[in-house]
N, C-alpha and C positions, 0 to 999 in steps of 0.2 A: 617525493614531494612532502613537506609538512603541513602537516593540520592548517586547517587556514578555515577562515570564518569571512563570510562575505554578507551585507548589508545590502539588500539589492531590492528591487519592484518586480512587482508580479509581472510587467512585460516584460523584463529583461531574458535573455538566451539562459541565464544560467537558472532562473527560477523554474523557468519550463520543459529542461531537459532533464536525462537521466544523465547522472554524473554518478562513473564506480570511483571513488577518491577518498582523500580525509577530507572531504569539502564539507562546507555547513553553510548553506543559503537560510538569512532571516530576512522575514519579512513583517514590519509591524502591521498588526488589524487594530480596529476597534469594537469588534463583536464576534462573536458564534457565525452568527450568517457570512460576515464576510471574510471569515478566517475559511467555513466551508469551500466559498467560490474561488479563492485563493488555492486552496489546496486542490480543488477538484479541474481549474482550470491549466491543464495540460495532457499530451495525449499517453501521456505514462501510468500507470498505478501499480508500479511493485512494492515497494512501502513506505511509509510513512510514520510520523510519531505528534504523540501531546504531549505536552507537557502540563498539567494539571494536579489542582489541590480538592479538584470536586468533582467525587466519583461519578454524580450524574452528571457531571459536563462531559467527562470521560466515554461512559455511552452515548452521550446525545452524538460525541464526535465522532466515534469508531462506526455507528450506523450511518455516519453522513459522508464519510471521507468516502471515496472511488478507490480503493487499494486494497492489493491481496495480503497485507500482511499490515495493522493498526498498531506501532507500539504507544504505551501511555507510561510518561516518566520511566522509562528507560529506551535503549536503541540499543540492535543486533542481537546478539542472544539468538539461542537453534536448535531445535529439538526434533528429531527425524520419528517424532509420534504426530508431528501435524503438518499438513501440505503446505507449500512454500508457492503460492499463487499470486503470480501475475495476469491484472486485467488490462485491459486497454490497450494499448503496444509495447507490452511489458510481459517478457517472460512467455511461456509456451505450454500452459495449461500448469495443471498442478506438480509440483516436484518432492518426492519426498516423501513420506508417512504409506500408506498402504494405498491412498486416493492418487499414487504417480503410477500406479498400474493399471490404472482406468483408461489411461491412453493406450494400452498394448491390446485391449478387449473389445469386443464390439457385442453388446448384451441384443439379445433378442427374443420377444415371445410371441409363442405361437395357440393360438385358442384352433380347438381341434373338437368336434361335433363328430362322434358316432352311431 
């Protein structure tokens, strides 16, 4: 399939699922908040992107979005030094960097009085 760029509303199927593809769903806002509610309304968060010229919008976003992975002016890119986290119904704990071996352990402590 080719790249393909789609114009679509926050209620439609394609804004609120997860799509593995060349797809690119836009969606215009007119602020911060409701670019938030836009992005956090669906039950996916494996990642996401900004695109921005202002470093402090850039974290106001990356704290606000619901996803394991924020990019800002860029997308994909992958580095097996940091965990690849899916929230919501997205992905299966952390994958990747030294934190995908948290799933294989089960930590426990014991307070011992003698």
């Amino acid at each position: 399939m080719q790249p393909t760029v789609f114009d679509v509303s926050p209620e439609m199927t394609l804004a609120r699922e997860e799509v593995f593809g060349p797809i690119l769903s836009i969606i215009p806002f007119e602020s911060e908040t409701e670019a938030l509610r836009i992005a956090n309304a669906t039950d996916y968060g494996l990642a996401s992107a900004v695109w921005t010229g202002n470093l402090s919008r850039a974290h106001r976003m990356v704290r606000g979005i619901r996803a394991g992975v924020v990019h800002v002016n860029t997308y994909g890119g992958s580095d097996n030094t940091v965990p690849l986290v899916g929230i919501k119904q997205s992905g299966n704990g952390h994958d990747k960097s030294l934190h995908a071996l948290d799933k294989y352990i089960d930590l426990k402590t014991a307070w011992i009085q003698l």
